[in-house]
C-alpha positions as CSV (number, residue, x, y, z in Angstrom):
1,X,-13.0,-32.1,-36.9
2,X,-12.7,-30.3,-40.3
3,X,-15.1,-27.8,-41.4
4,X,-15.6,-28.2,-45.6
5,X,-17.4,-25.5,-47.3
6,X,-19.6,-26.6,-50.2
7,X,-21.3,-23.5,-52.3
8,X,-22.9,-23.4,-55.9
9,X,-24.5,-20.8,-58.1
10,X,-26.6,-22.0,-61.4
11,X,-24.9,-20.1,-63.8
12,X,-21.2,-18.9,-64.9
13,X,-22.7,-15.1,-64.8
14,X,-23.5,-15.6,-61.3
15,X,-20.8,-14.8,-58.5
16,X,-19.8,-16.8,-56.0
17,X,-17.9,-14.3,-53.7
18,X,-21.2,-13.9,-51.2
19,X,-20.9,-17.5,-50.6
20,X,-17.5,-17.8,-50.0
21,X,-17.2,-14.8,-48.2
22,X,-19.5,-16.3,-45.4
23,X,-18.2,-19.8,-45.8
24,X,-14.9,-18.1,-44.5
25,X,-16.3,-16.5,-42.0
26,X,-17.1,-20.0,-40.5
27,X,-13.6,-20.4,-40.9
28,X,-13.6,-23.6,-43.1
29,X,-10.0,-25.6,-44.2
30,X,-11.6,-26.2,-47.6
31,X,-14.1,-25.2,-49.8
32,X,-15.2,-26.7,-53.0
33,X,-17.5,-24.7,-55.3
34,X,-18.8,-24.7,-58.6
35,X,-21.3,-22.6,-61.0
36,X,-23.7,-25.7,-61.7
37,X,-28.0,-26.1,-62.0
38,X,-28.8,-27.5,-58.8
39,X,-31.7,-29.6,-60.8
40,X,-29.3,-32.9,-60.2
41,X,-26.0,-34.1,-58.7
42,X,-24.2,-34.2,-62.0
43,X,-21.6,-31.7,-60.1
44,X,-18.2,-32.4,-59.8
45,X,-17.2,-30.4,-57.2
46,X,-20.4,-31.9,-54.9
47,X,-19.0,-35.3,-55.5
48,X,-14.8,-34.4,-54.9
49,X,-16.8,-32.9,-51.6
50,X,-18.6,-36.1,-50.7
51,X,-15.7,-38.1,-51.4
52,X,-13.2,-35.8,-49.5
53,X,-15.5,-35.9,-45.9
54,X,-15.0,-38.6,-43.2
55,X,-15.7,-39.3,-39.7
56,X,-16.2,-35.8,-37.4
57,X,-16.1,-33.5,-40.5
58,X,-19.1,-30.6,-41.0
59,X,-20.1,-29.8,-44.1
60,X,-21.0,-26.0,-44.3
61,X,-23.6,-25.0,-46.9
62,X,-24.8,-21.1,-46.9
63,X,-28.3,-22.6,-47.8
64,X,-30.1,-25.6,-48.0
65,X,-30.9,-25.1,-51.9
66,X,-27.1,-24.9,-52.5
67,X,-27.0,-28.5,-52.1
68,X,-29.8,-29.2,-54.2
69,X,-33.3,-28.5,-55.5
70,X,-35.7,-31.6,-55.4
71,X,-36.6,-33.3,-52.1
72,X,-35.0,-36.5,-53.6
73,X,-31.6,-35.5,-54.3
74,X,-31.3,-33.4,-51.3
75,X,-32.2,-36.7,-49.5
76,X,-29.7,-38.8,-51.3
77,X,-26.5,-36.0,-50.6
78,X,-27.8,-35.3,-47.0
79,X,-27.5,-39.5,-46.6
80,X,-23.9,-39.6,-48.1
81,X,-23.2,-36.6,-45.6
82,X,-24.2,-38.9,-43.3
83,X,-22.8,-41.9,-43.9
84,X,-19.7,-40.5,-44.5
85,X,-19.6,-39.8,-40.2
86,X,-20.2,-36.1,-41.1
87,X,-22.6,-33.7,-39.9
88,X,-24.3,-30.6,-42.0
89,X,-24.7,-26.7,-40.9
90,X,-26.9,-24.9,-43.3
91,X,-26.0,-21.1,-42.1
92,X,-29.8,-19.8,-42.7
93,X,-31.7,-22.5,-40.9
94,X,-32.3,-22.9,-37.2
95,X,-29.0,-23.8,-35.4
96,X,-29.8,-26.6,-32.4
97,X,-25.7,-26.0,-31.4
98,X,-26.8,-25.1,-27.8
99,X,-28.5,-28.0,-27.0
100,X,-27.3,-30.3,-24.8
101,X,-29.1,-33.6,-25.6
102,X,-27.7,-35.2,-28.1
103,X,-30.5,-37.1,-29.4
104,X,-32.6,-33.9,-28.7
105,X,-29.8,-32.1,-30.9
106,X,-30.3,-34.7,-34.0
107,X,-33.6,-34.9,-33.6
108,X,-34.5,-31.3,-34.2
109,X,-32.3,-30.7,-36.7
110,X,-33.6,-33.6,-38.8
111,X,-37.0,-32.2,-38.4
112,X,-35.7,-28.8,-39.9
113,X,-34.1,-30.6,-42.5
114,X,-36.9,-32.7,-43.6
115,X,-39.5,-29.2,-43.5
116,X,-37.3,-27.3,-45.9
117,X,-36.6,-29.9,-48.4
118,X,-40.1,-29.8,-48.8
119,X,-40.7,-26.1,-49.0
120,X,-37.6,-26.2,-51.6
121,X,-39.6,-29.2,-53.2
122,X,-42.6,-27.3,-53.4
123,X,-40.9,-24.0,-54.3
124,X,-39.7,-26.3,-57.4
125,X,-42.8,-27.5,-58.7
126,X,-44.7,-24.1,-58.6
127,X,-41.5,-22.5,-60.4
128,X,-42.4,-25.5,-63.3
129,X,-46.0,-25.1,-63.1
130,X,-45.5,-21.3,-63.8
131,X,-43.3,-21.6,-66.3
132,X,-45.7,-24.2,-67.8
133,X,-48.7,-21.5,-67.5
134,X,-46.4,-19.4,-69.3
135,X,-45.6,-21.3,-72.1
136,X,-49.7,-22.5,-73.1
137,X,-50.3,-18.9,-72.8
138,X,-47.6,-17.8,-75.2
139,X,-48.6,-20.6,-77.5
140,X,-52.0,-19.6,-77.6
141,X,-51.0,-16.3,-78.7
142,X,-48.5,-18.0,-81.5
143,X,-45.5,-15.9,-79.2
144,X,-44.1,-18.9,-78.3
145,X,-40.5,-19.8,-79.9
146,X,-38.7,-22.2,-77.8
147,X,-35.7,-22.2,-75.5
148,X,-32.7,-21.7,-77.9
149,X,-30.4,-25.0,-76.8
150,X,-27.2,-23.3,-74.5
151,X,-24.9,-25.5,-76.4
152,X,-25.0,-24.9,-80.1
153,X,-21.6,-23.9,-82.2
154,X,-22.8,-20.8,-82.7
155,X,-22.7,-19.9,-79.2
156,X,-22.3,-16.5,-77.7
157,X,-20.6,-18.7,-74.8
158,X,-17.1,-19.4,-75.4
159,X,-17.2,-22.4,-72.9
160,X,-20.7,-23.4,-74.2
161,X,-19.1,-23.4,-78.1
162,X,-16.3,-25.2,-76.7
163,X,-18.5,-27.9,-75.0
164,X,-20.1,-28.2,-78.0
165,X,-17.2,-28.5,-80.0
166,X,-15.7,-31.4,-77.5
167,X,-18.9,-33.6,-77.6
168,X,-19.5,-33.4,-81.2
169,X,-15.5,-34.6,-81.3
170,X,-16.3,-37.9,-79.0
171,X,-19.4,-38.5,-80.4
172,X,-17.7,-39.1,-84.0
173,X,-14.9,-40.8,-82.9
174,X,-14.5,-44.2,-85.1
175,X,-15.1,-45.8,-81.6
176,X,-17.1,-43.4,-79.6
177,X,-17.4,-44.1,-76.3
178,X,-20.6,-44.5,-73.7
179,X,-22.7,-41.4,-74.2
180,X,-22.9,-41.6,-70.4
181,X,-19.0,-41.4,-69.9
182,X,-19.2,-38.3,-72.6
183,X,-21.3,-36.3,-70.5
184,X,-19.4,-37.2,-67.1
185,X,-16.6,-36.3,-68.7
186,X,-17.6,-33.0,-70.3
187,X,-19.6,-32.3,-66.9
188,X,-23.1,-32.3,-68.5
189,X,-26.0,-34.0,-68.3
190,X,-26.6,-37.3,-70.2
191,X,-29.7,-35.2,-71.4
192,X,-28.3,-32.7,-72.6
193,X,-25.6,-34.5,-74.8
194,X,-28.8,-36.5,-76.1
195,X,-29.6,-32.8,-77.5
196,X,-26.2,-32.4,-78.6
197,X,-26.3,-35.8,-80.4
198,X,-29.5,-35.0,-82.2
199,X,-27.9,-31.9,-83.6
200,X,-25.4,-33.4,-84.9
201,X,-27.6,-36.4,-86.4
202,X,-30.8,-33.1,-87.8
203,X,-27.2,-31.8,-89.6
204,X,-25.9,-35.3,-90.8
205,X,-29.0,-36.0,-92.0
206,X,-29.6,-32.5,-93.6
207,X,-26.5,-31.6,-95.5
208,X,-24.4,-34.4,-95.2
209,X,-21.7,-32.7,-93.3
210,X,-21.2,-30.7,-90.1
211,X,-21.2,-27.5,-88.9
């Protein structure tokens, strides 16, 4: 059996070391880990983890919302785990290690599972809802100005201007290719090179060249 470590944080400001650190401690052989939203699998690293794992490995998370956000995709990675012949720890849930029963074992874990994707669900939605709130109250006050786009070539982010920089280059190349393959290859979401396409198509259309 080989223990793989899997851990996340949202953003490149955020630090990975508390993860790792007790990812370690459970003295896993590898551990893949990225600074990617949780809001979809459009990680790399999650899928070169699901594609390393095979029969007898255990996938070591330190919590549940590392692996995802919404009941659906936590579902869909917890499945692959599965399928793959590979079992998951989550480090801050229950641990059924001690019992004996094997079907007991699975069964009680799954439960577990299945109670905290929906209280990371749930979590979810009344994050969005007040955020929502937020928003109509700034707007009725006229305080409301928008989310400034993260990817813009004016930037403050170096990697964010260069991610820019690298989709506007594909998506002008005399034979551009998939939008979908862009973003895959750039690490994005097809969304958010939609955004990066508009931009480029508001500036087209505005001064007749680009920025």
């Amino acid at each position: 059996m080989t223990k793989v470590g899997y851990a996340r944080v949202s953003t490149r400001e955020q630090n990975l070391d508390r993860q790792i650190d007790a990812l370690n401690r459970e003295h896993v052989s590898r551990i893949f880990a990225e600074k990617r939203s949780g809001k979809n699998t459009e990680r790399p690293e999650l899928h070169k983890m699901l594609d390393y794992i095979h029969d007898d490995d255990e996938v070591v998370v330190v919590a549940l919302d590392r692996l995802g956000r919404s009941a659906a995709d936590l579902t869909h990675i917890i499945n692959t785990i599965t399928q793959k012949g590979a079992t998951l720890d989550i480090l801050n849930l229950p641990s059924f290690k001690d019992v004996q029963d094997k079907n007991l074992r699975v069964m009680l874990t799954n439960l577990t599972m299945e109670i905290y994707k929906y209280i990371a669900q749930e979590e979810r939605e009344a994050i969005h809802e007040r955020q929502a709130e937020g928003i109509a109250a700034a707007r009725a006050r006229g305080a409301y100005v928008g989310k400034k786009p993260q990817y813009v070539p004016d930037s403050p982010d170096r990697h964010n201007r260069y991610i820019y920089e690298q989709a506007v280059k594909m998506l002008t190349e005399p034979k551009p290719r998939p939008k979908a393959q862009i973003a895959r290859t750039l690490g994005i979401s097809r969304t958010t090179l939609y955004k990066i396409a508009d931009q480029l198509s508001d500036q087209q259309h505005g001064n007749g060249n680009l920025k």
